[in-house]
C-alpha positions as CSV (number, residue, x, y, z in Angstrom):
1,X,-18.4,121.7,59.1
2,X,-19.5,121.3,62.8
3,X,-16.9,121.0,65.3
4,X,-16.9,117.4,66.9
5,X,-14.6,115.6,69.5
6,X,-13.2,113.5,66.7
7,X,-12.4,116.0,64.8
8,X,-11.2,118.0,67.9
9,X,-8.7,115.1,68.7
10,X,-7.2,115.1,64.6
11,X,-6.7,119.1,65.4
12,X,-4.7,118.4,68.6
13,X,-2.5,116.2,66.4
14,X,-2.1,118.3,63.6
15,X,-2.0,121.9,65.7
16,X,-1.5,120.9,69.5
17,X,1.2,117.7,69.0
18,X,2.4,118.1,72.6
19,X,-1.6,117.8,74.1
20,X,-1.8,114.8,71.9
21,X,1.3,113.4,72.3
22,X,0.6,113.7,76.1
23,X,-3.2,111.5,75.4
24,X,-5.1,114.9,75.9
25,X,-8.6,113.9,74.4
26,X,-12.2,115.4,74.2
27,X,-14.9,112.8,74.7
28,X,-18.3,114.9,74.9
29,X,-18.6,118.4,73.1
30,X,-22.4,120.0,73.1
31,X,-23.8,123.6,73.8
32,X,-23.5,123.5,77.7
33,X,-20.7,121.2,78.0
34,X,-17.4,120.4,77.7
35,X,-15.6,116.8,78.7
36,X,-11.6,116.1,78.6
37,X,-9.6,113.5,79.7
38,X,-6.0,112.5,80.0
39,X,-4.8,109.7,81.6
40,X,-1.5,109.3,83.9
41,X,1.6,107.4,82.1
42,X,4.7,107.6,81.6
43,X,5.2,110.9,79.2
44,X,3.3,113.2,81.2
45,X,4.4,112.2,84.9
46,X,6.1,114.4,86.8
47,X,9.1,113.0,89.8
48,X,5.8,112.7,92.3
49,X,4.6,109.6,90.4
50,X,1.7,111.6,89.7
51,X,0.6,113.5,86.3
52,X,2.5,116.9,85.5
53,X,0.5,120.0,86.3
54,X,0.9,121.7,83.0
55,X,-0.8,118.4,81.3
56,X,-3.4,118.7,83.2
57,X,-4.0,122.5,82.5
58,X,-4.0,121.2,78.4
59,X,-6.5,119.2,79.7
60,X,-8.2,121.7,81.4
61,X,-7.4,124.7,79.4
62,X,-9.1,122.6,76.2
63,X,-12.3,121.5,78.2
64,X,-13.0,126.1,78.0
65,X,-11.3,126.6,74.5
66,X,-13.0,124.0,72.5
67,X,-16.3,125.2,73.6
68,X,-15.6,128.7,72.9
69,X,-14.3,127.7,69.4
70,X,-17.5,125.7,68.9
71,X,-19.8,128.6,69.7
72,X,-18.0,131.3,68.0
73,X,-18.0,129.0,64.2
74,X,-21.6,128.8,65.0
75,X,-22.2,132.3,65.5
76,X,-20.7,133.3,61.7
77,X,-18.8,136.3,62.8
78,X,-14.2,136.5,62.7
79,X,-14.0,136.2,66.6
80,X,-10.8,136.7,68.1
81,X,-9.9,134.3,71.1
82,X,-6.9,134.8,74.1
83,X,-6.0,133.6,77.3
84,X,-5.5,136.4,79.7
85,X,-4.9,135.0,82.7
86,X,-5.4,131.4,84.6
87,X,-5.1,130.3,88.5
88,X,-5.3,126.5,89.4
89,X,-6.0,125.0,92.8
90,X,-4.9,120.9,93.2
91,X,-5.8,118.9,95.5
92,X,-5.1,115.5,95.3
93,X,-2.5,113.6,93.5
94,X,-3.5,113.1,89.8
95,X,-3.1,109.1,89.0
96,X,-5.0,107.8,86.1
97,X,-7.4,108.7,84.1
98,X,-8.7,112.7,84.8
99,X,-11.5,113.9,83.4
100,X,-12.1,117.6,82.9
101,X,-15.4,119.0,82.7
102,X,-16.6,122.8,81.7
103,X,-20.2,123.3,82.8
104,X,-20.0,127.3,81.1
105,X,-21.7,127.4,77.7
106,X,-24.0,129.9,78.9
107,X,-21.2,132.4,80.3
108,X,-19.9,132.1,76.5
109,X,-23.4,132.7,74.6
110,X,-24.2,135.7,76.9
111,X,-20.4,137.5,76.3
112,X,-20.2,136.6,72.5
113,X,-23.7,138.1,72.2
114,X,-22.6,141.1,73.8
115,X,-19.3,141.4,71.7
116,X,-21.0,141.0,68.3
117,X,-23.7,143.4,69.5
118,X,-21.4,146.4,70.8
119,X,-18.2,145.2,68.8
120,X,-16.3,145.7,71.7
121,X,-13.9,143.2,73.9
122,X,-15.3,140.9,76.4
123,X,-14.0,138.7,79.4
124,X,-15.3,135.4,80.2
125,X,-14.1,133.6,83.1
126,X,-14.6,129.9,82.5
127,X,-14.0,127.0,85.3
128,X,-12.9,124.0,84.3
129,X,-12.7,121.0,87.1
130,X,-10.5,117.4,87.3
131,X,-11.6,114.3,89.1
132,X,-10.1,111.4,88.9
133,X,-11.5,107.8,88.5
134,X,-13.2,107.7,91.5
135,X,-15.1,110.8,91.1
136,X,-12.5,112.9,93.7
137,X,-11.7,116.7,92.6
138,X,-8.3,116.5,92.0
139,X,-7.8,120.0,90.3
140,X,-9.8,123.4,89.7
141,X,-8.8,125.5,87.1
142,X,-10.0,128.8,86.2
143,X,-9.1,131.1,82.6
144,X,-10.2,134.3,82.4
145,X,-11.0,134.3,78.0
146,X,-10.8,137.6,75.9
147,X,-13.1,137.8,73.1
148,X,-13.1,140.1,70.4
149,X,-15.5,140.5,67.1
150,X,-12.6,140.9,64.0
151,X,-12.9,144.3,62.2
C-alpha cells in the first residue's frame, strides 16, 4: 500500500484527531516534496485573531513527518522515527489559508541510506516553511528527526 495524501488525511483522523479536527491536510506528497495546509477559523485561532502557533507546527511538523514515513515504507526495513528537537521563527500574522512546504527528500534518502547501511542512529534536520495566501513567509520551522533501523 503506497502512502498518499488521502490516505494521509483518513490517518490524521483516525491517529492525529486534534490535527484534523484543527483542518490540518496534506495536498501534494512525492519523493522531493512535501505540501500542508491549514486554514485560519475559529478552532484553531488564538486571542490575536490570528491562527495558534502550535497548529501551525502540526502543519509544519507533518509537511517533514509524512515524508519521512513515506520513504522509510519504501525502503522495506522497521525504522524507528522521533522528534528530538524543533525551533520556529514567525513572521507575520497567520490569517487564512497556510501552506507548508518541505523541500528535503534528499536529506532523508541520504540519512536512511546511511542508517540501514551502518545500523546505527541518524539526525536529519528537515525545514519546513508557511506562507500564507499571498505567497508571504509567515513561519519557518525547523525539526531536527532521529532515525533508527529496528533490531
Amino acid at each position: 500500500m503506497n502512502i498518499s495524501p488521502s490516505k494521509l488525511n483518513a490517518f490524521t483522523m483516525i491517529k492525529l484527531p486534534s490535527a484534523y479536527f484543527c483542518g490540518v491536510r496534506t495536498k501534494v506528497l512525492n519523493d522531493q516534496q512535501c505540501i500542508t495546509t491549514v486554514k485560519h477559523r475559529w478552532i484553531n485561532q488564538n486571542p490575536f485573531n490570528s491562527m495558534f502557533w502550535a497548529v501551525q507546527g502540526m502543519a509544519a511538523e507533518f509537511a517533514t513527518g509524512a515524508m519521512m514515513m513515506m520513504k522509510i515504507k519504501a525502503s522495506g526495513k522497521k525504522v524507528s522515527m522521533l522528534v528530538t528537537s524543533n525551533n520556529a521563527t514567525f513572521t507575520k500574522k497567520a490569517t487564512g489559508r497556510i501552506t507548508f512546504m518541505c523541500n528535503d527528500g534528499h536529506k532523508v534518502d541520504q540519512a536512511l541510506a546511511e542508517a540501514i547501511k551502518t545500523g546505527e542512529g541518524q539526525t536529519i534536520t528537515m525545514q519546513s516553511i508557511g506562507t500564507n495566501q499571498e505567497g508571504l513567509v509567515v513561519s519557518t520551522f525547523n525539526f531536527e528527526w532521529s532515525i533508527k533501523v529496528k533490531g
